[in-house]
N, C-alpha and C positions, 0 to 999 in steps of 0.2 A: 560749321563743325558739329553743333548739335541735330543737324540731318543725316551726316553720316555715320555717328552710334547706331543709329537703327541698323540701317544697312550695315555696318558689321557683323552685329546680334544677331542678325537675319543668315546671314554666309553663316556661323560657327555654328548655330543650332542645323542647320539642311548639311553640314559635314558630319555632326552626330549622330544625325539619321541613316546617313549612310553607311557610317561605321559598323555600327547595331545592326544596321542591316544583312550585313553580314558576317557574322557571329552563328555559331551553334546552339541550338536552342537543347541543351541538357536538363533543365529541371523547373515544374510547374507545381504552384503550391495556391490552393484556394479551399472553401467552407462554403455552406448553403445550409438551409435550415432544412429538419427531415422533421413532418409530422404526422404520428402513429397511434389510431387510434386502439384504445386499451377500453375493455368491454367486461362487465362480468362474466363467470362462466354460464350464466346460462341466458346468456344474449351473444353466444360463439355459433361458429356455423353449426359444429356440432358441443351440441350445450349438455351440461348435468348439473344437477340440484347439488347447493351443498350448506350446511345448516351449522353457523358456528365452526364454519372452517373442518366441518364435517360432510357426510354423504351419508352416515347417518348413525344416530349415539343405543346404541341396542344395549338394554340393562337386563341383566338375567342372575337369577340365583342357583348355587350350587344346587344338586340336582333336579334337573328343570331344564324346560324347552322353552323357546321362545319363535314364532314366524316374525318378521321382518322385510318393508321396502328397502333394497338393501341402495339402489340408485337408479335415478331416473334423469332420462338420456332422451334428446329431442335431435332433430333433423330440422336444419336451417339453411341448408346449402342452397346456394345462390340459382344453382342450374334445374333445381327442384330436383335434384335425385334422391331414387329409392339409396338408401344407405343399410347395409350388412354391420353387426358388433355383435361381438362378446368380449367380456370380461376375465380379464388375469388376477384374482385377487392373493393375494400373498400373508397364508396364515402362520407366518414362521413363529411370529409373535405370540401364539397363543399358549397359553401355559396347557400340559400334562391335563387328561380329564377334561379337555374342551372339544367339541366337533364342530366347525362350520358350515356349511355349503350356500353357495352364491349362483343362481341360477346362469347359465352359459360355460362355466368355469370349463367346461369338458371342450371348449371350443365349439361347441355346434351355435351360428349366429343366429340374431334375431330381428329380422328386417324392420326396418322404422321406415316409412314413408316422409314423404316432403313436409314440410307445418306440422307433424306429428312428432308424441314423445314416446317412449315406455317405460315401466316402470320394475326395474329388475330385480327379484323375491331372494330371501336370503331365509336358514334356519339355522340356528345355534343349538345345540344339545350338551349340557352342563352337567357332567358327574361332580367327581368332588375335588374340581379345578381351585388351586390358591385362587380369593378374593383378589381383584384388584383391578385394575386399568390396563386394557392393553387395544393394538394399532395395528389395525388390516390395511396393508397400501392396495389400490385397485388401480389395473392396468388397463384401459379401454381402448380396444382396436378395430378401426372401423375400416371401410371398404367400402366404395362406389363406381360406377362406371368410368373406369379413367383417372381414379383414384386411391391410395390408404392413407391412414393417419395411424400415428400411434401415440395416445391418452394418457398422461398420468391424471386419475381425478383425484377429488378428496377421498381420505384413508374412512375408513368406518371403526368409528369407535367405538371397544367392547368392556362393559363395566360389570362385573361381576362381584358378585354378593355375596354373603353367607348365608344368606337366610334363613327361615325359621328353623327354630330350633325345638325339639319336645321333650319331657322328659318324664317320668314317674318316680315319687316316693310313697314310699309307707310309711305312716305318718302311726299308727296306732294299730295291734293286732298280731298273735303269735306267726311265726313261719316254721315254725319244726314244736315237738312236743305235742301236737293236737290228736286230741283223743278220739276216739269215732265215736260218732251217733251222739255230740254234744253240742248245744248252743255253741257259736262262736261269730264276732264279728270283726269288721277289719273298714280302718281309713285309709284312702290311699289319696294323693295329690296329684295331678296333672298341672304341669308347668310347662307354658309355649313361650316362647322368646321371639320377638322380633328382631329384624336389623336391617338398615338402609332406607325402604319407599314403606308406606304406609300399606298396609296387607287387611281384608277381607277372608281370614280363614275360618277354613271348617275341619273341625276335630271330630273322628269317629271312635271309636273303639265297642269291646263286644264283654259281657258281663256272660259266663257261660253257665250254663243251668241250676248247678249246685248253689247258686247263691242268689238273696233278692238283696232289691236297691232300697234300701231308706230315702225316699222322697224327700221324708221331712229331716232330716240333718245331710241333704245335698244343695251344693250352693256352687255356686261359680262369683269371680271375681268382676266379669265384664261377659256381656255375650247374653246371648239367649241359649239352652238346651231342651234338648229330650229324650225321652227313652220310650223305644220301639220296642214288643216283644215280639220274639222269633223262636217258637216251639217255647222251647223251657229258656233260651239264652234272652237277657233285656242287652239292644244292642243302643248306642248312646251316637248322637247328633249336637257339636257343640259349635256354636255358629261366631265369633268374634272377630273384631274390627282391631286392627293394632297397629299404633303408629310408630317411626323408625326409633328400634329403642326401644319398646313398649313389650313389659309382659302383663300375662295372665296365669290366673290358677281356677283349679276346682277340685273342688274337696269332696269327695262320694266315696259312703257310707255305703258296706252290703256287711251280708253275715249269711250262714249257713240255711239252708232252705228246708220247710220240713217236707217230711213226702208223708204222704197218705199211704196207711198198707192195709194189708185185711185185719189188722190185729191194735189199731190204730194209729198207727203213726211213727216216724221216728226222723230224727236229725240227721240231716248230709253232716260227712261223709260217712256214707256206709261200707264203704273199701279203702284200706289203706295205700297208702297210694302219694303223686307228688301230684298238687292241684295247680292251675293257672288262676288266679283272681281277676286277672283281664287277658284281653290277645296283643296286650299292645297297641296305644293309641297312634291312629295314620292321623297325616294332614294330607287332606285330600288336596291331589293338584301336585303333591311332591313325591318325590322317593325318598319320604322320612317314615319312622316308623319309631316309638319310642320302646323303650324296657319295656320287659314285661312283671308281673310280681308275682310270684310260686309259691306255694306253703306245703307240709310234708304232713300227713295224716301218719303218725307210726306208733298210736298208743292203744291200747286195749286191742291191737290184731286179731288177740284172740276170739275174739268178736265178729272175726269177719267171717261169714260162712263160706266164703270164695275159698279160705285160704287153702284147701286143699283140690281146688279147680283152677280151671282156669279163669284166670281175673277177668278178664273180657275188655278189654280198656290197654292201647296203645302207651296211657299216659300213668295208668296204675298197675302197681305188682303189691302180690303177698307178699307178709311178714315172716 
């Protein structure tokens, strides 16, 4: 009896084979493992730099330029091909009073050879754009023999400043009521303001003929200065370091100048007239430029031998 179990088992399993075997094969389900190598971007065929999840962080202050690597793009293709790109950069983002340009943007490419990078120039030009942070996407589209791609790389990130700032007071000295032909002097203050990155500035401004500088009661708070003469004007060079945040000031003393005549002498102002005590101090390297501070000569006119000529002077008239 226990021989023939087998042989049963044996018959019923070769009838189930056959059964299956003929059936209709409708639906097949199976898995396998897939692995995919993942690279940084610039270990890609075709590669770009990117720094902090950037392509690169351009800081610039209101008005002000800035040159800029704007991205750098390598050729790694397996077949060694010369590879063609330019760049689509997308300045939507940019506030009012910004200008950028990203070299290729016009679509004209830039060939990169095989194992080679390049590195593509970008320029910013800053009027008086809101401060703040803002995101250039950049679209890289390449081309090679038998093939294109089309790139999203990293954005370029653009941070804008306010930057320095200037300004003038008068700190001591009449502005109207001043008499001709008499002593008079005047303080005034230079105030520079920093904001953001630590700054290397240079302050110029121009002291115009009618007045001399007092050395000895001029000071500055930080910086080194000096004063150049030019004909009869003393013109001023204020040189200071200021870190984000960081002001300075300087305090210069003038007062009326005397002039030599044949009959010996006598005190600016000798025309009545509206004077400038400075031209306005620039910070060089910006498109800033601060107040300027005026005074009015309008006393004893009768004084003035012009008054019945011509004053001679854009910036003065008779009484």
């Amino acid at each position: 009896m226990k021989k023939i179990i087998p042989v049963i088992l044996m018959l019923l399993l070769s009838s189930l084979i056959v059964i299956g075997s003929s059936g209709t094969f409708v639906y097949f389900n199976t898995e396998r493992e897939v692995k995919v190598a993942v690279v940084p971007h610039d270990e890609e065929y075709i590669s770009f730099m990117c720094y902090d999840g950037y392509a690169a962080t351009v800081v610039v202050d209101q008005n002000s330029q800035v040159e800029f690597d704007a991205l750098t793009i390598g050729n790694y293709l397996n077949e060694l091909e010369r590879v063609w790109i330019w760049l689509d950069p997308d300045y939507s983002d940019l506030p009012t009073g910004a200008e950028m340009w990203i070299e290729s943007e016009n679509g004209v490419e830039k060939p990169i050879d095989s194992q080679q990078y390049y590195t593509f120039l970008g320029n910013i030009t800053v009027g008086t754009a809101d401060p703040g942070t803002y995101i250039v996407p950049v679209t890289i589209y390449a081309r090679w023999n038998g093939g294109d791609a089309v790139i999203e790389a990293c954005s370029i990130r653009v941070i804008i400043l306010s930057g320095p700032t200037i300004r003038k007071v008068l700190l001591s000295g009449n502005t109207t009521g001043i008499p001709l032909k008499t002593y008079q002097e005047w303080v005034f203050q230079i105030i520079v303001n920093n904001s953001g990155i630590p700054r290397n500035l240079t302050i110029k401004d121009v002291i115009p003929g009618e007045f001399n500088v007092d050395l000895n009661r001029t000071s500055a708070s930080k910086g080194t200065y000096a004063f150049t003469r030019h004909g009869k004007s003393d013109h001023l060079e204020w040189n200071v370091e200021l870190g984000p945040g960081e002001s300075a000031h300087m305090n210069i003393t003038i007062s009326t100048r005397w002039v030599e005549t044949g009959h010996g002498g006598k005190w600016e102002f000798t025309t009545c007239g509206t004077y400038p005590l400075n031209e306005g101090a620039k910070i060089v390297g910006y498109d800033i430029t601060s107040n300027n501070i005026t005074v009015v000569a309008d006393v004893n006119c009768e004084d003035d031998g012009n008054c019945e000529h011509d004053c001679g002077g854009s910036n003065k008239k008779c009484c």
